[in-house]
Every structure is written in structure tokens, then in C-alpha cells.
N, C-alpha and C positions, 0 to 999 in steps of 0.2 A: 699551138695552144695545148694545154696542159687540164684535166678533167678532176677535180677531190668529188669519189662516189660517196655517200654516208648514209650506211646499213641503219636504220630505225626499230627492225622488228625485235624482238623481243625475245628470238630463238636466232640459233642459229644455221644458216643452211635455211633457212625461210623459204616460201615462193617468192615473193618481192626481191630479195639477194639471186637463186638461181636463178629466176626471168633475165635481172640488170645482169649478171656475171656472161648468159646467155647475149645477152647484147655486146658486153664489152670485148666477145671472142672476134669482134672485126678491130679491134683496137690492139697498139702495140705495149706492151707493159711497161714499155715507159713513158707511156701518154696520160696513165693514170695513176692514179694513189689512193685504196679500198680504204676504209674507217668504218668499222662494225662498232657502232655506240654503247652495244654491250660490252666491250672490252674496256669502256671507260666509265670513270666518276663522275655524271656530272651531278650539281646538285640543285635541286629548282629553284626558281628566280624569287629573291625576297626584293621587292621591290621596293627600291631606297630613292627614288627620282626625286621626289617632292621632298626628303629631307635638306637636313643643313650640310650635312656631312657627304650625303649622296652615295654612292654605290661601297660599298666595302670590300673587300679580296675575299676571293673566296676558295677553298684550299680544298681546290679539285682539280680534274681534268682540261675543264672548259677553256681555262688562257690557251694550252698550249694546242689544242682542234683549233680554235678559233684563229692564231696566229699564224697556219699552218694554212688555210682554207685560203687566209686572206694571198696566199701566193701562187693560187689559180687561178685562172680563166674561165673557168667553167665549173659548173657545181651539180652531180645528179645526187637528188635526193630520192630512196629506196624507202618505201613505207608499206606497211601492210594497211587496207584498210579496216579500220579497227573503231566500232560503231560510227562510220560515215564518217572519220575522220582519219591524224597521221596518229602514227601509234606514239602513245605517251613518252617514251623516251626520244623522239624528234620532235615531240611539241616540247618537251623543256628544254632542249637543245636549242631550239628556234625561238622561244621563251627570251633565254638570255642575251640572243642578238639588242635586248632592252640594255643592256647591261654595256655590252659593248658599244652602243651610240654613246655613252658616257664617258669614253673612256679616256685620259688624259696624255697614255701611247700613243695614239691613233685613230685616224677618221672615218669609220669604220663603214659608214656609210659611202665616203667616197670610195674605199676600197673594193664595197662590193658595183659601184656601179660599172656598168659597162659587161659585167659577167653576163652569160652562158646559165640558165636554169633548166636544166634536163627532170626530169619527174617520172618515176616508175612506180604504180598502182599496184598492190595483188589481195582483189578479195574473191567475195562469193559469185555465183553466177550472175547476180543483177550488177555488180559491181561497175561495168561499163557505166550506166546510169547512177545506181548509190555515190558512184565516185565523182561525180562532178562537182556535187559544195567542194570536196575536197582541191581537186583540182583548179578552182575559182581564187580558192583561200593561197596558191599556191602562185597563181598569176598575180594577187594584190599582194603579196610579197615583195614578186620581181617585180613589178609596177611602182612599191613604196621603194625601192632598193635603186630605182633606174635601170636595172637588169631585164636581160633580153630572156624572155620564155622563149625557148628555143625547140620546146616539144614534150610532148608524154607519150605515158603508152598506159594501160589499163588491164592486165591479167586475170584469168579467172584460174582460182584455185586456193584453198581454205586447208587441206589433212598438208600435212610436210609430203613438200614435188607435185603437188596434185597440180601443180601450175602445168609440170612438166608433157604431162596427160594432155593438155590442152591444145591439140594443132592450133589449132588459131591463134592463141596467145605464143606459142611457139613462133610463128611467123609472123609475128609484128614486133617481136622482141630482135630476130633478125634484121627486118626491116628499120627499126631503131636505130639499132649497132649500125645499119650502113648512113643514116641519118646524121647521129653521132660522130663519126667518122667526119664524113665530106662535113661539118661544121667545124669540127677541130683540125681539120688539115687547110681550112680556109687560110688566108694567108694575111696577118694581124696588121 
């Protein structure tokens, strides 16, 4: 099994990226494929469902993440928590999964069933707790998608590395990565 990670935050080198990067060091580098959504176009969801004509092309980034993703087994999404939710450029990312239920390529839904939903958290000190809507919101995903929530983890750290400061979140980010692992080395 093969892992698409996709960086959310808004910087980069975030807490939420060095936490997951901190996990994927039990993984071999060709079990995964990193996606920093900063490095991409996308552009927010204009929602065309209920028209005649229905969704229209839209001349960014998103086809080619999106066709890319659909060729893994597994999906960790890296967010920071960002007022009790994912940071705005993985909610429009996740946004247009609207877009691709329509799509006349592919079934987009059926592609994602049966995936692997990995989920890495990094905010303030209550964030164990502040993060659970979030967390929730992330299970009725992989629930509407038929995908298996396979785990998270929750970080605390807010200044750039403050994550890294964190024994605790240090050693559940470990704990992940070997998580992680024995799931993708399962045998399909």
C-alpha cells in the first residue's frame, strides 16, 4: 500500500508537516508521495451541481492532485488547527471533492472507497480537546467516502517547531509512524 500525505498549513515547515514528516521517518520513501497545497493553485468551489450545464473546468491545480490521490491506498491529511477547524486551504481542497462526484472521467466516490484516512492535528495547548469537531468532521468524510479512518494523532504547538518542543506530541507522532506502517505493510 502506497500513502498521498497533503500539507494544509499555510506555511511552510509548519508544526502539522514536521509532526507527520516526524512520523513518516518509520516509512520507506517509496511508500509515500508528500503534496504541500501551498505549492498549488487551487481555486474555491463555485458551485454549479443544481445547474443545467453542471460543473465547468476549471484552470487550476485541482484535476491533476485530485487524479494523482485517486492512485493510492491511503490518504494522511496534515492540518493545523485553525479556529477549531482544517486550515482553509484543505477545506477548499476538500471543498471540491463536490466537484469531482460529478465528474464524467471518473467515480470518484468509488475511487475513494476502501482508502486508508490517516489525520495529523497541530494546534494550541487545549487542542487535544478543541480538535475533536475537527476530528469528527474528518471521520464523516471517511464515513460518506466508505473509507476506513484508520487513526490520528493531535500535537500541541502554535510558534514554527513549537510542536517539536513537545515530548508528548514527539512520542505519539512516533507511535503513528509505527501505526502507519504495520497498516501499509498489511497485505491487500
Amino acid at each position: 500500500m502506497k500513502l498521498f500525505v497533503i500539507y494544509g498549513s499555510s506555511r511552510k515547515n509548519g508544526n502539522s508537516e514536521v509532526l507527520t514528516k516526524r512520523a513518516l521517518e518509520h516509512l520507506k520513501t517509496d511508500q509515500y508521495r508528500q503534496v504541500t497545497l501551498l505549492d498549488y493553485h487551487i481555486e474555491p468551489i463555485i458551485d454549479e451541481r443544481h445547474t443545467a450545464s453542471g460543473f465547468q473546468p476549471v484552470d487550476d491545480d485541482y484535476e491533476i492532485l485530485i487524479e494523482e490521490l485517486m492512485n493510492y491506498d491511503a490518504i494522511l491529511f496534515a492540518t493545523p488547527l485553525y479556529w477549531y477547524g482544517m486550515s482553509g486551504r484543505l477545506k477548499n481542497f476538500i471543498d471540491r471533492f463536490t466537484q469531482s462526484m460529478r465528474s464524467e472521467k471518473y467515480d470518484f466516490k468509488e475511487f475513494m472507497k476502501g482508502k486508508k484516512m490517516f489525520v495529523v492535528i497541530a494546534g494550541g495547548p487545549s487542542s487535544p480537546v478543541t480538535a475533536l469537531p475537527l476530528l469528527q468532521q474528518f471521520q464523516l468524510i471517511s464515513q460518506f467516502f466508505s473509507m476506513d479512518f484508520s487513526g490520528y494523532m493531535i500535537g500541541k504547538g502554535v510558534k514554527p517547531l513549537e510542536v517539536l518542543e513537545d515530548e508528548e506530541s514527539v512520542t505519539a507522532a512516533v507511535q503513528f509512524g509505527k501505526k502507519i506502517k504495520a497498516e501499509l505493510d498489511k497485505p491487500l
